[in-house]
C-alpha positions in Angstrom: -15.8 -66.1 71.9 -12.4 -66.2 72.0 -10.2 -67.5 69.3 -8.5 -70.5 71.7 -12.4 -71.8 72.6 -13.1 -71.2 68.9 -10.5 -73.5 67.7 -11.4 -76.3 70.5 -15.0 -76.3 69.1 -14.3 -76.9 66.0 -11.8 -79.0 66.7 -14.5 -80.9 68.6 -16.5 -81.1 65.4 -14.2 -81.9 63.2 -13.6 -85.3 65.1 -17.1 -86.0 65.3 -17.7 -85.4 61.7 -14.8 -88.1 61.0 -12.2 -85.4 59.9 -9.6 -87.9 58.9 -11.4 -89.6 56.8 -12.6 -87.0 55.3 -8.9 -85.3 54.7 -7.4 -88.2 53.0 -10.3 -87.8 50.6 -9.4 -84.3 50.0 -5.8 -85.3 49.7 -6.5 -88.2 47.2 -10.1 -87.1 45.1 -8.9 -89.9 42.2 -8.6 -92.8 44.8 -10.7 -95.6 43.9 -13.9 -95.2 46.0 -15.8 -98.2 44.7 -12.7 -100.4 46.5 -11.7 -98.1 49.5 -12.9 -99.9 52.6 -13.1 -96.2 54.5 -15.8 -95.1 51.4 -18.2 -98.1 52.5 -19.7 -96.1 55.1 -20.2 -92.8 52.7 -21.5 -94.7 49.9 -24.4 -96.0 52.6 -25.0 -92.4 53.8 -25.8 -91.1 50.1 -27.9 -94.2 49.2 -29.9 -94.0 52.5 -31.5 -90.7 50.5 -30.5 -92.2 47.0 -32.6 -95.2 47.2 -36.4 -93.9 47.0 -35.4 -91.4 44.2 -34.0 -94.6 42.8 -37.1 -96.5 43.0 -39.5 -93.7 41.8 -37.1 -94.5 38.4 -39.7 -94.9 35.5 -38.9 -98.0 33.2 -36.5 -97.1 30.5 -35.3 -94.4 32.6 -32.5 -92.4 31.8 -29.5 -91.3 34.9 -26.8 -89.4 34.3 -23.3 -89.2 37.1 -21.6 -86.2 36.3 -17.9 -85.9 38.0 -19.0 -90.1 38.7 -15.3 -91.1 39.5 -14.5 -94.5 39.5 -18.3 -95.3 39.5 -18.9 -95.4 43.4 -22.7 -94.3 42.9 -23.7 -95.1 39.1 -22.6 -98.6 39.5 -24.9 -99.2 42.4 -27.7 -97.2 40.2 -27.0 -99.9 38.0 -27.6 -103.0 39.7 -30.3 -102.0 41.2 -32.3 -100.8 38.2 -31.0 -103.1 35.1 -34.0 -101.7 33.3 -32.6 -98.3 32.8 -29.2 -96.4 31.0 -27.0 -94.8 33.3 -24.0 -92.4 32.3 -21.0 -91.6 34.0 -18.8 -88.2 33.1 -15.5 -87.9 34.8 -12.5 -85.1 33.9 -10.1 -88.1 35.5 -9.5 -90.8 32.5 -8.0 -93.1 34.7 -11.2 -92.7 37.0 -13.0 -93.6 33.8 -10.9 -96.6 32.6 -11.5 -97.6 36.5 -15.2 -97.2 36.2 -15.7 -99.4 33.3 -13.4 -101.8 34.4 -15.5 -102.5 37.6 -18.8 -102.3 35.2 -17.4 -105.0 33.2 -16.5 -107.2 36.2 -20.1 -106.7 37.2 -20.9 -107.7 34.0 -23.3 -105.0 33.9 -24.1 -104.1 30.2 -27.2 -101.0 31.2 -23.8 -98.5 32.1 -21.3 -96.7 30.4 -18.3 -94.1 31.2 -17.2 -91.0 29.5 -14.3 -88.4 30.1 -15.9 -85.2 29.8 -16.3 -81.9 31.7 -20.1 -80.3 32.2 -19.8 -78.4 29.3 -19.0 -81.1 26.8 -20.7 -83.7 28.3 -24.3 -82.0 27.4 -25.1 -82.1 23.7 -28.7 -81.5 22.1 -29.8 -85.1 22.6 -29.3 -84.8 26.4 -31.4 -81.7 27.0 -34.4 -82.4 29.1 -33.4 -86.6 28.5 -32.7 -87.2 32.4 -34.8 -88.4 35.2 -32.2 -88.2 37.5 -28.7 -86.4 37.6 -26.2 -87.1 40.3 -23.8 -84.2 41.2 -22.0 -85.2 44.4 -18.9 -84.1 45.9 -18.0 -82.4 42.5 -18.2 -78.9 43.2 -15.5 -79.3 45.8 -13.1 -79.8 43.2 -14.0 -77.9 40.2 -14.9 -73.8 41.5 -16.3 -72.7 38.2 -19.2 -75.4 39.1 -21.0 -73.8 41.6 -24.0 -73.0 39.7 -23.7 -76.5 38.1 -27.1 -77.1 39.2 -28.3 -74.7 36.2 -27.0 -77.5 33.8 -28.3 -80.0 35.3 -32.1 -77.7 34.8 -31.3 -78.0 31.2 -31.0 -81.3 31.1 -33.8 -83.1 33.5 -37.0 -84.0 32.4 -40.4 -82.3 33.8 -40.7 -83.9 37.3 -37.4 -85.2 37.3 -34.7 -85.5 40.3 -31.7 -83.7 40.8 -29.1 -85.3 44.0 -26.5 -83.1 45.0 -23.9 -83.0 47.5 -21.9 -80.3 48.5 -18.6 -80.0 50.8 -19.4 -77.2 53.8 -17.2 -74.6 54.9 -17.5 -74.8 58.3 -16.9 -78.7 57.3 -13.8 -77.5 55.9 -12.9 -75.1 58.5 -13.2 -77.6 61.3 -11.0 -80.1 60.0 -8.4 -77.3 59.2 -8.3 -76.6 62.6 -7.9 -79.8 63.5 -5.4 -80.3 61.8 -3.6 -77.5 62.8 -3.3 -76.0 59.1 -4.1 -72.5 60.3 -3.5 -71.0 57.1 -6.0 -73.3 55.1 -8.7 -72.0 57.8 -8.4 -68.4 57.5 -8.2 -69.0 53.4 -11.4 -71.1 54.2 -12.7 -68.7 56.6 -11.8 -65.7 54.1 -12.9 -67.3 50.7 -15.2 -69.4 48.7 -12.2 -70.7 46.8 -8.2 -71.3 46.6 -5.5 -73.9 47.0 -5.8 -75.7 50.5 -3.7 -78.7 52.4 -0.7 -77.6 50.8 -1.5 -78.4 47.3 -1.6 -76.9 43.7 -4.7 -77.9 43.0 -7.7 -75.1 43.4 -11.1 -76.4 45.8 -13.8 -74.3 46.6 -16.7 -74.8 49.1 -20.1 -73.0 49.9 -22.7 -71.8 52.4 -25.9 -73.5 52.5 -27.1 -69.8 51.5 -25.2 -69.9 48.6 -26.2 -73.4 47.4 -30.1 -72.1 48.0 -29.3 -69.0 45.7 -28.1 -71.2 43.0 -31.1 -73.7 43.3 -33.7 -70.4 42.6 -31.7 -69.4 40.1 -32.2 -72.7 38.0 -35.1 -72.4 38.8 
């Protein structure tokens, strides 16, 4: 296949996968989701599959949101099961100020927020104290996190659920090419990791392969 049809393919798939979107959320990670009118139709698409690990909650249940952002996902989590304590962790602090902000508004008293990396944001009394831990779109933004899900082993109770969401490369590839940033694709293309859209900042993004391996490894 030659490079020209290449390019049109993805370029194809880029658009179909809502590319633009997608880039200004690359281009703005610390934008508030809970208030972004574009994130109402992500936020749907991860509680579609959220929802029945939701329900299976037990009482008194215990859910912790690490890289949680301005809340987008723990609030929800929240409201719909008052009966349990949900955490938030975020690096960002105004992410975090954000998040309680919006939790106070709610007037929802079962959530709180904490700026805190992975590391520091398990001590002893978390180990094996969750029944659910939410890791979504983190990874994307923090390299060193790609065996997260071995942290997030240590920390679940017996039987309990781990939801995680991971930014593709070919995702990433095909809304490079479609946006004509040629040298963002072949660092995607290339690598697992680096400094895309003409940014400082470092991103990083996986194989499904690569997300299975680190699954077996934690077992």
């Amino acid at each position: 296949m030659s490079l020209r049809r290449l390019a049109g393919l993805l370029r194809r798939s880029a658009n179909a996968l809502e590319a633009r979107t997608q880039t200004q959320v690359m281009r703005h990670p610390r934008r508030d989701m809970v208030t972004d009118d574009d994130e109402e139709y992500y936020r749907t698409q991860y509680l579609h599959w959220l929802t029945p690990l939701i329900e299976q909650l037990p009482t008194s249940g215990r859910v912790l949101d690490w890289g949680c952002g301005y809340g987008r996902l723990t609030l929800e989590i929240a409201v719909r099961r008052p009966d349990c304590t949900v955490i938030g962790f975020d690096l960002a602090a105004p992410a975090v100020a954000g998040a309680r902000a919006h939790a106070a508004e709610r007037g929802l008293t079962n959530c709180t927020f904490q700026e805190a990396d992975l590391t520091n944001a398990l001590p002893k009394e978390h180990l094996e104290s969750a029944d659910l831990v939410l890791f979504v779109e983190v990874a994307f933004y923090a390299p060193q996190e790609l065996n997260a899900v071995a942290h997030a082993a240590r920390v679940l109770k017996p039987g309990g659920f781990l939801y995680a969401g991971y930014r593709s490369q070919w995702l990433n590839l095909a809304i490079a090419v479609n946006n004509q940033d040629f040298e963002s694709a072949r660092l995607i293309r290339d690598r697992r990791n680096g400094q895309l859209w003409g940014r400082g900042d470092r991103f990083a993004w996986t194989t499904p392969a690569e997300i299975s391996c680190a699954f077996e490894r934690a077992g």
